[in-house]
Backbone as JSON Lines, residues from 0, in Angstrom:
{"i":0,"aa":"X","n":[5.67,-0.18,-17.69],"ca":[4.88,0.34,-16.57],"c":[4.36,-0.84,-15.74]}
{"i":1,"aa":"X","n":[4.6,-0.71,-14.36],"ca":[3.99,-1.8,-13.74],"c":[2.35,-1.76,-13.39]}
{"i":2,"aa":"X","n":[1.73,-2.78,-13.95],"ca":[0.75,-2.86,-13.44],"c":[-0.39,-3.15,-12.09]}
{"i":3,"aa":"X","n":[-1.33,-2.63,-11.94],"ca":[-2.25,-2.79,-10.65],"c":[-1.94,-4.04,-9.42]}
{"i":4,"aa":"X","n":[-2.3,-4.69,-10.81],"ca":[-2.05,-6.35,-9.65],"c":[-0.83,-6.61,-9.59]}
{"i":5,"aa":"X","n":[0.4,-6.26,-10.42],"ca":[1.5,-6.55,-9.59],"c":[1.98,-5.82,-8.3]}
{"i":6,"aa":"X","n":[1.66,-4.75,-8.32],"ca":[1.7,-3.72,-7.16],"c":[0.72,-4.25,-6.04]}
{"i":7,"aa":"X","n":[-0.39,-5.14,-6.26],"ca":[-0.8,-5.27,-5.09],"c":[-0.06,-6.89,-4.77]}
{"i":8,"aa":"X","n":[0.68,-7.37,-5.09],"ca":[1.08,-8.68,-5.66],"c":[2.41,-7.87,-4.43]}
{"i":9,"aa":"X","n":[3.25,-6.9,-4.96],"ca":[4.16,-6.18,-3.66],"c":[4.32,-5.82,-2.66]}
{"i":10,"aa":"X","n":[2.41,-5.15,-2.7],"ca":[2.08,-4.55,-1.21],"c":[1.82,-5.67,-0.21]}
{"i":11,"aa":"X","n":[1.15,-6.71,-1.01],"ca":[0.85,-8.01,0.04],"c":[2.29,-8.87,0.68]}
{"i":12,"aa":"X","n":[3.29,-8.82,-0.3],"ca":[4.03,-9.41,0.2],"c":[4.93,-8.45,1.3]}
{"i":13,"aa":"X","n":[4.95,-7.4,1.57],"ca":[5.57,-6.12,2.69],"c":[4.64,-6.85,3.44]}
{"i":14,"aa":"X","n":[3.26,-6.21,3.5],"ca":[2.24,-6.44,4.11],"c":[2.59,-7.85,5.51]}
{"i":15,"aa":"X","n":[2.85,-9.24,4.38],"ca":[3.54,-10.67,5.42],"c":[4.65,-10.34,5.74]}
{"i":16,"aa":"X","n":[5.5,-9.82,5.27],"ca":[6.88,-9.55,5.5],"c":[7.81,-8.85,6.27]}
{"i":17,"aa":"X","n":[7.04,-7.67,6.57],"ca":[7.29,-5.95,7.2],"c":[6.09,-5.61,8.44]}
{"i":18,"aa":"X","n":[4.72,-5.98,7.49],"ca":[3.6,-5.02,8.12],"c":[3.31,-5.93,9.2]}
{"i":19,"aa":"X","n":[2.15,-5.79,9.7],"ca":[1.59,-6.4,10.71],"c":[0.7,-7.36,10.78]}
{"i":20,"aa":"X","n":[0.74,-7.92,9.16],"ca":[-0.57,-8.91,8.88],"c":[-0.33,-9.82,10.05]}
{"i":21,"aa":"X","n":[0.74,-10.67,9.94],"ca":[1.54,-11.48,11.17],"c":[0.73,-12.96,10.35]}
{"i":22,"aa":"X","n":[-0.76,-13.5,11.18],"ca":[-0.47,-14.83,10.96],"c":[-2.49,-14.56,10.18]}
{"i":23,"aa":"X","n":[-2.67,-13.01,10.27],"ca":[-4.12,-13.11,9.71],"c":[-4.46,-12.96,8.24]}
{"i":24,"aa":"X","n":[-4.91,-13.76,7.44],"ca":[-5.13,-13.81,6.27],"c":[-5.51,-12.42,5.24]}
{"i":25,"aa":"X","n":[-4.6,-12.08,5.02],"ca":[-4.54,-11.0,3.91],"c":[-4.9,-11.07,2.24]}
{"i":26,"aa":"X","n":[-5.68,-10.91,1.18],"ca":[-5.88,-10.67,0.52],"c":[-6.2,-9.13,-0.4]}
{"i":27,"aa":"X","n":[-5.84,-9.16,-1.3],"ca":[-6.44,-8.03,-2.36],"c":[-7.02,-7.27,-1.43]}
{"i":28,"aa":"X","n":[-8.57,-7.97,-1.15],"ca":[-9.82,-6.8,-0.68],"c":[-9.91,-7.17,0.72]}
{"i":29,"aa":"X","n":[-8.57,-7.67,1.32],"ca":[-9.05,-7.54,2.54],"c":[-8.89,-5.77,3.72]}
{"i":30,"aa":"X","n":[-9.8,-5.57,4.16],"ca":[-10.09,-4.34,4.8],"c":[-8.23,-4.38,5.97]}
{"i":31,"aa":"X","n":[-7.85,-3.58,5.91],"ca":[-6.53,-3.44,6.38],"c":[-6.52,-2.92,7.3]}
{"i":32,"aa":"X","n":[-7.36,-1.52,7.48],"ca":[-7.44,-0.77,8.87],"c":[-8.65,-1.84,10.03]}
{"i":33,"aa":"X","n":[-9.8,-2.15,9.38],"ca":[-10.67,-2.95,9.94],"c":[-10.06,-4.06,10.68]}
{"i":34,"aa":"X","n":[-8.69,-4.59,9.76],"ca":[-8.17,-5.91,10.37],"c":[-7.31,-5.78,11.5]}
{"i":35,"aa":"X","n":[-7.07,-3.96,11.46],"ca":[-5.79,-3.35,12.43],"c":[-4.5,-4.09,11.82]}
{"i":36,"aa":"X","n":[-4.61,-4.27,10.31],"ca":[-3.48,-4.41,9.76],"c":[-2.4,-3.42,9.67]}
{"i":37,"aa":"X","n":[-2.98,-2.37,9.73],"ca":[-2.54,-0.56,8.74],"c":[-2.65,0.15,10.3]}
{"i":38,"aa":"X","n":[-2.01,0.64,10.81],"ca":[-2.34,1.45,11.89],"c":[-1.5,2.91,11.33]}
{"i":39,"aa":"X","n":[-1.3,4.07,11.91],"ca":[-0.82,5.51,11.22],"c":[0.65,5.03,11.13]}
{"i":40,"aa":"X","n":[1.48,4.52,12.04],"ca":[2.41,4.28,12.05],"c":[3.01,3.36,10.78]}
{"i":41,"aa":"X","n":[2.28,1.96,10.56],"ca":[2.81,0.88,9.83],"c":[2.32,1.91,8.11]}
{"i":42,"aa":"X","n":[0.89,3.05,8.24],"ca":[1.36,3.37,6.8],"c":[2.18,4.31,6.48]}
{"i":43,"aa":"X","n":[2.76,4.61,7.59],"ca":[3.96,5.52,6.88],"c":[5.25,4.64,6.59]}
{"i":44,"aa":"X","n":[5.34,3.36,7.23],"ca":[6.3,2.66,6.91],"c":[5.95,1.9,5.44]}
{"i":45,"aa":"X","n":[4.72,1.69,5.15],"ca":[4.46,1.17,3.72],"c":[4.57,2.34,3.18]}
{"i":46,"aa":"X","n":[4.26,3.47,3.38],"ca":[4.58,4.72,2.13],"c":[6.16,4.56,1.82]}
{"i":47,"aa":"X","n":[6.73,4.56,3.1],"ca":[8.19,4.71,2.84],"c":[9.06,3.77,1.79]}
{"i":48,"aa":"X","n":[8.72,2.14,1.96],"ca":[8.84,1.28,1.22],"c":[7.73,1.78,-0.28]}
{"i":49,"aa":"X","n":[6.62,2.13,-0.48],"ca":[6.51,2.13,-1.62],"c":[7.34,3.42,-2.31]}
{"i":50,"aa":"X","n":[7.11,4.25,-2.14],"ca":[8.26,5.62,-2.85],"c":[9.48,4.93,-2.7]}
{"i":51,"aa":"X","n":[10.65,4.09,-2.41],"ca":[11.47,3.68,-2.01],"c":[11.54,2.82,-3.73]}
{"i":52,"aa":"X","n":[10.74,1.64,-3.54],"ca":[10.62,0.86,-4.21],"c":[9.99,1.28,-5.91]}
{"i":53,"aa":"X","n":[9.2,1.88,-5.5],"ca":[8.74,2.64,-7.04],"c":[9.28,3.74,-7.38]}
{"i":54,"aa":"X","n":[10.37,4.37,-6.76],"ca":[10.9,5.66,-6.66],"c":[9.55,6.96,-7.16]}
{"i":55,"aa":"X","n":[8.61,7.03,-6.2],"ca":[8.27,7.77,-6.41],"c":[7.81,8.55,-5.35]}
{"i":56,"aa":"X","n":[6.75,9.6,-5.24],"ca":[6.7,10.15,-3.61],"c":[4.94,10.54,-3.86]}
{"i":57,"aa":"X","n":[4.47,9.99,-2.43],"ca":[2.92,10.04,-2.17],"c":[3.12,11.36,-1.63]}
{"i":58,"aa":"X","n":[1.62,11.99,-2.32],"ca":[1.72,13.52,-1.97],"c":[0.86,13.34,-0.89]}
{"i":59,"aa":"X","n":[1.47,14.39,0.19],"ca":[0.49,14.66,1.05],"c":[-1.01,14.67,1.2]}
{"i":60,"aa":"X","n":[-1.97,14.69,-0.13],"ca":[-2.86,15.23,0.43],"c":[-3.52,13.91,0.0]}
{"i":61,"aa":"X","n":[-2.41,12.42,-0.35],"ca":[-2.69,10.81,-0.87],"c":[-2.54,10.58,0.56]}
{"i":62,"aa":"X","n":[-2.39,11.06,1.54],"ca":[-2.63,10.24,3.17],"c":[-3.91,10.34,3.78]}
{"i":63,"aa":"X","n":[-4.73,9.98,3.12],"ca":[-6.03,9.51,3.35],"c":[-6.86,8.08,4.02]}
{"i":64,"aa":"X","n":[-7.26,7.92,4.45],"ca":[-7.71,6.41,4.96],"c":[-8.11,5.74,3.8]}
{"i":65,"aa":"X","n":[-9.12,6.06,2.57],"ca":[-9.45,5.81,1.41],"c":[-8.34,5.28,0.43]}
{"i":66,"aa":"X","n":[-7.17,5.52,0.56],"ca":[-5.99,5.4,-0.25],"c":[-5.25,3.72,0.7]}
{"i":67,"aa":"X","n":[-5.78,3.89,1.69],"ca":[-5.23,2.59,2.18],"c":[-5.72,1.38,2.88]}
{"i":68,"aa":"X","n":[-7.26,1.43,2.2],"ca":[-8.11,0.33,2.53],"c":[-7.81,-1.01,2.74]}
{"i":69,"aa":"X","n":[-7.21,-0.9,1.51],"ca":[-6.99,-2.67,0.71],"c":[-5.99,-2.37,0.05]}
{"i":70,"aa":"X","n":[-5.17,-3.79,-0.28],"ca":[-3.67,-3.86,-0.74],"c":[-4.31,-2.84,-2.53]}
{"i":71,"aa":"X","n":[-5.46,-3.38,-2.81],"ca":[-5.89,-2.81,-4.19],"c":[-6.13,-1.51,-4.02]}
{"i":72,"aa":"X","n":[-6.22,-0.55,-2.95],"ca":[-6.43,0.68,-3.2],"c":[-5.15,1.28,-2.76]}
{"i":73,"aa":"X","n":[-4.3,0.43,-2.24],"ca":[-2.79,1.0,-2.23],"c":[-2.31,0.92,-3.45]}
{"i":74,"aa":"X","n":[-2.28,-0.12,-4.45],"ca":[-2.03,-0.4,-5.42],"c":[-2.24,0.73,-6.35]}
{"i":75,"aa":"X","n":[-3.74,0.92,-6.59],"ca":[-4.19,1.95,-6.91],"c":[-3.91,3.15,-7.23]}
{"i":76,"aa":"X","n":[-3.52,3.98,-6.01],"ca":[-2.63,5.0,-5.73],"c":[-1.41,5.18,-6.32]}
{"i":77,"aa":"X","n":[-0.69,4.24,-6.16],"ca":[0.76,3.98,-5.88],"c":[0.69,4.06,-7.95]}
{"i":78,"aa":"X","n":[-0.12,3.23,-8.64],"ca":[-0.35,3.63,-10.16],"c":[-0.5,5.0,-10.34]}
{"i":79,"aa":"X","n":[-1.79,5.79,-9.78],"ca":[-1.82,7.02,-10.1],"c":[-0.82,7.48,-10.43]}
{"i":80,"aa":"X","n":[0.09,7.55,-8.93],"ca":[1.41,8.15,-8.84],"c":[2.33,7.74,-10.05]}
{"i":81,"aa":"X","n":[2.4,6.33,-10.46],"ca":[3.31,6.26,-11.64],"c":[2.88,6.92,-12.78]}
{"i":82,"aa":"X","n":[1.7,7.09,-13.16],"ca":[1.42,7.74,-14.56],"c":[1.65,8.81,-14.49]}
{"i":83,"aa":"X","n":[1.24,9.97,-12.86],"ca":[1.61,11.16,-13.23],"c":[3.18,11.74,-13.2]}
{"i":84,"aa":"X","n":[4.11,10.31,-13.29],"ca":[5.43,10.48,-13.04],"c":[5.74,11.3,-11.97]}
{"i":85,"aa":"X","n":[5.45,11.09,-11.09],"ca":[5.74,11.95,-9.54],"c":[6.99,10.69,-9.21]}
Protein backbone atom coordinates (compact mmCIF):
# COMPACT_ATOMS: atom_id res chain seq x y z
CA UNK A 1 0.00 0.00 0.00
CA UNK A 2 1.37 3.29 -0.79
CA UNK A 3 1.78 5.55 1.75
CA UNK A 4 0.65 9.39 2.64
CA UNK A 5 3.94 10.99 2.05
CA UNK A 6 4.74 9.18 -0.91
CA UNK A 7 1.57 10.30 -2.55
CA UNK A 8 2.24 13.71 -1.60
CA UNK A 9 5.97 13.10 -2.70
CA UNK A 10 3.71 12.41 -6.47
CA UNK A 11 1.31 15.08 -6.20
CA UNK A 12 4.20 17.63 -5.76
CA UNK A 13 6.07 16.40 -8.42
CA UNK A 14 2.69 16.73 -11.22
CA UNK A 15 2.14 19.75 -9.27
CA UNK A 16 6.21 21.17 -10.92
CA UNK A 17 5.69 19.15 -13.76
CA UNK A 18 1.96 19.38 -15.20
CA UNK A 19 0.25 21.87 -12.71
CA UNK A 20 0.73 25.38 -12.46
CA UNK A 21 3.13 25.71 -9.56
CA UNK A 22 5.54 27.08 -12.49
CA UNK A 23 8.47 28.85 -10.60
CA UNK A 24 6.41 29.38 -6.94
CA UNK A 25 7.57 27.33 -4.14
CA UNK A 26 5.40 24.41 -3.40
CA UNK A 27 5.50 22.32 -0.38
CA UNK A 28 3.39 19.65 1.60
CA UNK A 29 1.30 22.50 3.39
CA UNK A 30 1.54 24.85 0.96
CA UNK A 31 -2.16 26.41 0.42
CA UNK A 32 -2.72 25.53 -3.44
CA UNK A 33 -5.93 27.34 -4.19
CA UNK A 34 -4.59 30.49 -2.06
CA UNK A 35 -1.38 30.24 -4.25
CA UNK A 36 -3.83 29.96 -7.48
CA UNK A 37 -1.89 26.84 -7.82
CA UNK A 38 -5.25 24.54 -8.17
CA UNK A 39 -7.76 26.44 -10.19
CA UNK A 40 -11.29 24.04 -11.21
CA UNK A 41 -9.70 23.29 -14.29
CA UNK A 42 -5.92 22.15 -13.24
CA UNK A 43 -8.00 19.87 -10.43
CA UNK A 44 -9.64 17.98 -12.70
CA UNK A 45 -6.47 17.48 -14.53
CA UNK A 46 -4.75 16.29 -11.16
CA UNK A 47 -7.85 14.05 -10.49
CA UNK A 48 -7.34 12.66 -13.87
CA UNK A 49 -3.61 11.89 -13.36
CA UNK A 50 -4.30 10.66 -9.87
CA UNK A 51 -7.13 7.84 -10.74
CA UNK A 52 -4.86 7.27 -13.79
CA UNK A 53 -1.86 6.68 -11.74
CA UNK A 54 -3.37 4.97 -8.66
CA UNK A 55 -5.98 3.34 -10.76
CA UNK A 56 -8.53 4.41 -8.82
CA UNK A 57 -11.64 6.91 -9.19
CA UNK A 58 -12.46 10.12 -6.90
CA UNK A 59 -16.07 10.05 -6.14
CA UNK A 60 -17.96 12.84 -6.89
CA UNK A 61 -18.98 14.00 -3.79
CA UNK A 62 -14.43 14.00 -3.03
CA UNK A 63 -14.64 17.35 -5.35
CA UNK A 64 -14.56 19.51 -2.62
CA UNK A 65 -12.17 22.51 -2.03
CA UNK A 66 -11.22 20.75 1.44
CA UNK A 67 -9.90 17.66 -0.47
CA UNK A 68 -7.52 19.92 -2.36
CA UNK A 69 -5.90 22.33 -0.10
CA UNK A 70 -2.46 21.03 0.11
CA UNK A 71 -0.46 18.39 -1.75
CA UNK A 72 -1.20 16.54 1.98
CA UNK A 73 -4.85 16.74 1.74
CA UNK A 74 -4.71 15.46 -1.82
CA UNK A 75 -2.62 12.86 -0.59
CA UNK A 76 -4.98 12.23 1.95
CA UNK A 77 -7.88 11.55 -0.12
CA UNK A 78 -6.28 9.86 -2.79
CA UNK A 79 -5.32 7.12 0.56
CA UNK A 80 -8.86 7.09 1.61
CA UNK A 81 -9.62 6.07 -1.80
CA UNK A 82 -6.93 3.29 -1.71
CA UNK A 83 -8.13 1.58 1.44
CA UNK A 84 -11.66 1.68 0.40
CA UNK A 85 -10.38 -0.06 -2.83
CA UNK A 86 -12.41 2.20 -5.12
Amino acid sequence: MTGVSSIEQIVLEWLRECGDAGNIPVDCESNLIELEVLDSFSILQLVGFIEERFEIVIALEEFVPDNFVTPTTVAQTVARRLRSGA
